[in-house]
C-alpha positions in Angstrom: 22.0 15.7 20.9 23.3 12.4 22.6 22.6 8.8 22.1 19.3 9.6 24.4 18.0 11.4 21.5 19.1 9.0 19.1 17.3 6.0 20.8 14.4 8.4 21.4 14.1 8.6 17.7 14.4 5.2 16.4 11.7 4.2 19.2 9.5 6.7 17.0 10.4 5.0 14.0 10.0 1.4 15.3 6.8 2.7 16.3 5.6 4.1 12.9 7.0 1.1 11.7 5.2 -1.7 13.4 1.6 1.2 12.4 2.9 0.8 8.4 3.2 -2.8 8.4 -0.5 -3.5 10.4 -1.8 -1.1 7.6 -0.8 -3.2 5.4 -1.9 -6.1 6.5 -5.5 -4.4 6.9 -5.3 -3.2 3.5 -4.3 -6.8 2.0 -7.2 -8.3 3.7 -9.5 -5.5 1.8 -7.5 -6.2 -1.2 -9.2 -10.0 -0.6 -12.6 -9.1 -0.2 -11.7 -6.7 -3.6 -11.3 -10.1 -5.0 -14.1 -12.0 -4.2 -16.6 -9.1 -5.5 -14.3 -9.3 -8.8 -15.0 -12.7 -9.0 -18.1 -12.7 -8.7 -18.7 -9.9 -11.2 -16.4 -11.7 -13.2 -13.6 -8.6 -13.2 -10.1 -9.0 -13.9 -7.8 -8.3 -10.8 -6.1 -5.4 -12.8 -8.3 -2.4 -13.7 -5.8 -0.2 -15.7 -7.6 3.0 -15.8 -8.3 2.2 -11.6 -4.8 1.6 -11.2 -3.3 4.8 -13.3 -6.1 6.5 -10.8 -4.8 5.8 -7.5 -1.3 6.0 -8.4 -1.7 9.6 -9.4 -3.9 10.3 -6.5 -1.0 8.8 -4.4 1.7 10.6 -5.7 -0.3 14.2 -5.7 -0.9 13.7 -2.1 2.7 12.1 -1.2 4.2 15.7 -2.9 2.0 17.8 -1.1 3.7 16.2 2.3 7.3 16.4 0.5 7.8 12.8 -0.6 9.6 12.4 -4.0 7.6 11.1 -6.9 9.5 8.1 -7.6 9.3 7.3 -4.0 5.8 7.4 -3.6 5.6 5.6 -7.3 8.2 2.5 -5.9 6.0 1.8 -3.1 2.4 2.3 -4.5 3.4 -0.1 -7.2 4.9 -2.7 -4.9 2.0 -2.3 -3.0 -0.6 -3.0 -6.1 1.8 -6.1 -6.7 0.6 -7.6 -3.5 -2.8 -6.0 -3.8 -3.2 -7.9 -7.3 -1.6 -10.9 -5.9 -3.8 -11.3 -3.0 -7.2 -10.3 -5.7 -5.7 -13.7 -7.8 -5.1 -16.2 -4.7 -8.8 -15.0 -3.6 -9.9 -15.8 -7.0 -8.3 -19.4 -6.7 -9.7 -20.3 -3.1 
């Protein structure tokens, strides 16, 4: 191992990195169009029973790969933050 390796590495990581954050931005624009068709059904940005749904579904897969539970739970309910956020300013525009 030398600092090679090491800048080898973080490359990969900046690379994943910059793939996580367009993700998200892809998913926050689906997170909009959620919105509008709530809207127009006339459904509340947070569907509990949806919500308790995808956060289990999230963390059963993110153990399977060897994330920790509250890990996976942190970041799928900071996601679903900005997810509901998003669903409300759609609802405003």
């Amino acid at each position: 191992m030398n600092n090679s390796s090491l800048n080898l590495l973080r490359s990969r990581i900046n690379t994943l990195d910059t793939q996580i954050i367009q993700l998200l931005a892809t998913r926050m624009i689906i997170s909009k169009e959620i919105g509008k068709v709530k809207s127009v059904l006339n459904l509340p940005p947070l569907q509990i029973g949806r919500w308790q749904e995808v956060l289990q579904d999230r963390i059963k897969k993110g153990q399977k790969l060897g994330l920790r539970e509250t890990f996976v739970q942190h970041i799928w309910e900071t996601i679903h933050q900005e997810s509901l956020h998003q669903q409300r300013k759609e609802k405003t525009c």
